[in-house]
N, C-alpha and C positions, 0 to 999 in steps of 0.2 A: 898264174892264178890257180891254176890246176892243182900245182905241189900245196899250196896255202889251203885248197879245200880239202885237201888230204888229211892236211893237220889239223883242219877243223872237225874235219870227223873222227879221227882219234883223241881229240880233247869231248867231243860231245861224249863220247864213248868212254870216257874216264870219267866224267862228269854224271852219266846216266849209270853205271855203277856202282859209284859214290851214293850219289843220292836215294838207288833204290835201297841200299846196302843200310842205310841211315835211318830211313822211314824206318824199317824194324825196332831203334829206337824207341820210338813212340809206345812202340807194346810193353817195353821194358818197362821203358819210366813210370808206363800206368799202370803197369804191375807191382812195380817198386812201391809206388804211391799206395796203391790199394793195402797192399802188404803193409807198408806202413803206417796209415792209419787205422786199420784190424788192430795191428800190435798195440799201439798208443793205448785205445780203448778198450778192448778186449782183456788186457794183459796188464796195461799203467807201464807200457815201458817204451822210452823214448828215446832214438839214438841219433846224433851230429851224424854220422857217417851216413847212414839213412839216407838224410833230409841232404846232406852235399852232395850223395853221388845221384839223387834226381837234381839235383841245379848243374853237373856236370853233363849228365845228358839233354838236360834243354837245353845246354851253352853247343854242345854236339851236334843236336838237331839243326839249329839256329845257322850256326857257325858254317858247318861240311853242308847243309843244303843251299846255302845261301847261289853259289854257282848253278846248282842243279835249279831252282827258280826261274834265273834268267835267261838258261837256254829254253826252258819251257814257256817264255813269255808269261810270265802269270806273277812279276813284280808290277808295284804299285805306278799305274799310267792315270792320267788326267782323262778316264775316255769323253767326255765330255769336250773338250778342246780338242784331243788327237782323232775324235772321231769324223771332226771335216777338213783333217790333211789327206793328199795322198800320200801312197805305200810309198812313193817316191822321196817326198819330203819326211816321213816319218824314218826313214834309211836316214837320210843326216841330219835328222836331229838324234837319232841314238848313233852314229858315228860321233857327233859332237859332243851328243854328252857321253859316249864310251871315254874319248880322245883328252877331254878337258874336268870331267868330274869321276866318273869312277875310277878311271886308273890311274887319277893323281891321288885320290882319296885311298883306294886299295891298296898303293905301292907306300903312303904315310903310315898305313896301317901295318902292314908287315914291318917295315924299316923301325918303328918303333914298338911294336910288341917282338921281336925277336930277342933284343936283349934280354929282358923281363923272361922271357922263357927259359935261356940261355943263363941267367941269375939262377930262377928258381931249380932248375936241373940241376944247376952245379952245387947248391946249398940243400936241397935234399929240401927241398922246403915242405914243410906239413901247415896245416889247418892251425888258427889260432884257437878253435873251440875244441873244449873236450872231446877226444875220439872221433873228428875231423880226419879227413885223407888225405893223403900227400900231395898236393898242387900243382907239379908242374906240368901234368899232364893235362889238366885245362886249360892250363897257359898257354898250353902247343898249340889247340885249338886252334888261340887266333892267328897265328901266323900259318901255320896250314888253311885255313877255311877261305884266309884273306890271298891265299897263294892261289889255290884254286877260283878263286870269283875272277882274278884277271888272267888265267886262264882261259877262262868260260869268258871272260869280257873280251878279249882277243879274239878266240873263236865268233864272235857274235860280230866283231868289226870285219873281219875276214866275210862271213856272210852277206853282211849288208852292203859291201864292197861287193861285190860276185854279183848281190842280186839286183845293181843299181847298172852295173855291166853288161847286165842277161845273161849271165852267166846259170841262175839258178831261179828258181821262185820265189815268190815274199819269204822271207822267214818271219815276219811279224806277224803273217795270216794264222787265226785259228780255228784249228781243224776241230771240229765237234768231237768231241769222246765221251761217250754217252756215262752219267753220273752216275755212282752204284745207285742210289734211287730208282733213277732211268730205267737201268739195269732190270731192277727188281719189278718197276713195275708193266715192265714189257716181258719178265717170264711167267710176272701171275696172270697177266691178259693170253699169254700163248697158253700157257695149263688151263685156262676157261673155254679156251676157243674164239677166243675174241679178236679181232684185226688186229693186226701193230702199227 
């Protein structure tokens, strides 16, 4: 079980990476965006390439953080139902649904967008719109993004295995990390002199 937590912590650690690597993203795209509605208005000029390569990086965002989500527990749970199971029983029901829904679902999802990307690579394929970009590197996306989630979905059976063992602590528990609001409004109370 030892060697299995090793590799879990080398896929966490590929996965926290990835996804910090990815956030950056987001600066882009809304830069992109800004820039390009500036131009639109500003200027009367409007370009497909533009407007594709932000739907290429929210397909990016989307896609490569999808892994980085689950290990951070912060995908969508019923807390209202999972809030009166224990840590116990919440351990196999996500081994049950790692076991029988995401990784039949994630490995459907690669085995069938692989081709498709594999097509589009090989055909050079571009944008049917006007000055549109070359496609197949969004296409990659899905099979890497979905390559990575069962990755991180492994990783995550490995823990809950481990933590049902005693092996380790809840990995469901979360750990407070104070929200940049938080943040902000516990350094304008310490600049006043005020308690935290």
């Amino acid at each position: 079980m030892q060697a299995l937590l090793k590799i879990s912590r080398a896929i966490d650690a590929l996965t926290e990476r990835v996804g910090k690597a990815t956030i950056w993203l987001v600066l882009i795209v809304t830069l992109i965006s800004a820039i390009n509605a500036f131009v639109r208005y500003a200027v009367n000029y409007s370009s497909n390439g533009l407007l594709e390569i932000q739907w290429y990086l929210f397909s990016a965002i989307f896609l490569l953080c999808a892994g980085y989500t689950l290990m951070r527990n912060e995908h969508v749970r019923i807390d209202v139902v999972s809030s009166h199971f224990s840590p116990q029983v919440l351990a196999w029901i996500d081994i049950v649904g790692t076991l029988f829904f995401l990784a039949p679902m994630a490995v459907a999802v690669l085995y069938l967008s692989w081709p498709i990307f594999v097509n589009s690579f090989l055909n050079n394929e571009y944008s049917s719109n006007a000055g549109g970009l070359i496609v197949w590197p969004v296409r990659a996306l899905v099979p890497v993004g979905f390559f990575l989630l069962i990755l991180q979905g492994f990783s995550e059976l490995i823990k809950r295995i481990a933590f049902l063992k005693g092996l380790i602590s809840d990995p469901n528990a979360k750990q407070h990390v104070p929200t940049p609001e938080e943040e902000l409004a516990r350094a304008i109370k310490q600049q006043r002199g005020e308690t935290v």
